[in-house]
N, C-alpha and C positions, 0 to 999 in steps of 0.2 A: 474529510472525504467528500462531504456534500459541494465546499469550494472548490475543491477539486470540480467535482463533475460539473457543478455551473460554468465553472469559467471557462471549459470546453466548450460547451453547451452554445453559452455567449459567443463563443468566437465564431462556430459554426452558421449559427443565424443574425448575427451581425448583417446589417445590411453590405450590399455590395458597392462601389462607387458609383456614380452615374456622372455624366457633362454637367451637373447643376453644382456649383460650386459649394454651394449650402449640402446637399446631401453627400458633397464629398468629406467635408468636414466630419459632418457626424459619423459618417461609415468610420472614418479614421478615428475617431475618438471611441467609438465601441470598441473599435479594434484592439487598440492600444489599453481602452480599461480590463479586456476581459481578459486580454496576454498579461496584465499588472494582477489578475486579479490570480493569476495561473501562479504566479511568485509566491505569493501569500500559502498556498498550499502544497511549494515546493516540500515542505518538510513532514507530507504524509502518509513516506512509505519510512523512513530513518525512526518515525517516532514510533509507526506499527512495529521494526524490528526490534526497538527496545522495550517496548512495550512487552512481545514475546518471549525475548529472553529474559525480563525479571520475572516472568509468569514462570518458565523455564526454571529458573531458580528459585522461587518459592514456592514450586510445585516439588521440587526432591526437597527442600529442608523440610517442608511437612510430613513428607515421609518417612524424615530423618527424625523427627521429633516422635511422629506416630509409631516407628518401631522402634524407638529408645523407650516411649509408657510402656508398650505391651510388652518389654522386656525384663519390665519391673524397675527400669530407671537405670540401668546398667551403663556404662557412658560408651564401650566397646562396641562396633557394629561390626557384622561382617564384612569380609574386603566386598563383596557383591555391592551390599547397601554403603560402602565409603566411596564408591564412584562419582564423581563427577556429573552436572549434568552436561552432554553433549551439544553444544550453539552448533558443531560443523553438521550434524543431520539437520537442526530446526533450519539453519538459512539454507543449507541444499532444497532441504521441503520448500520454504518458500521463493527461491530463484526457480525450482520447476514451474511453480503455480506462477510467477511473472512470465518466465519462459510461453506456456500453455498458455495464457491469456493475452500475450500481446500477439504470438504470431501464428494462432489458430482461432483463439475463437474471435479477436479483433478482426480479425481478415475474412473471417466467416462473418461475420457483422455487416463489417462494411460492404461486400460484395452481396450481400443478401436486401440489403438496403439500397441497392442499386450505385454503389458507386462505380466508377468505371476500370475498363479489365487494366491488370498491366501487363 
């Protein structure tokens, strides 16, 4: 996530072009590193979601295990505790919290930060 945020960061304050040919080059070459560098940390919303759902699933087996001890080792659970865990609430949860974060508080951000109206 931290590559993530630099390589925005980077593109942002990359210098701009000017008529010097020399400073055009560089402009371009930040340019092009921070957008390569943007790649590199294409894969770190994929890894946060797997991430949560093996949390997801070793957070009910240990419940599954924790109410088989205090059952006295019985192998039978209730149909309640043979449930499943649910992935379609965990990524509903987190496509709200993308949802909420790119086109409110992003756009609260950037307008707050003076960028310009649309």
């Amino acid at each position: 996530m931290v590559v993530d945020f630099c390589s925005h960061a980077f593109v942002v304050l990359s210098p701009l072009p000017s008529n010097d040919p020399a400073s055009t080059w560089w402009s371009q070459f930040m340019f092009v590193g921070a957008t390569s560098l943007a790649c590199a940390s294409a894969g770190v919303m994929p890894a946060a979601q797997s991430l949560a759902l093996s949390t997801l699933q070793g957070r009910k087996m240990a419940e599954k295990e924790e109410i088989t001890r205090l059952q006295g080792g019985t192998e039978r659970l209730p149909a309640e505790q043979e449930a499943a865990p649910e992935p379609g609430r965990l990524f509903g949860a987190i496509s709200v919290l993308q949802a909420v974060g790119q086109s409110v508080v992003g756009v609260f951000i950037y307008h707050s930060l003076g960028g310009p109206g649309v």
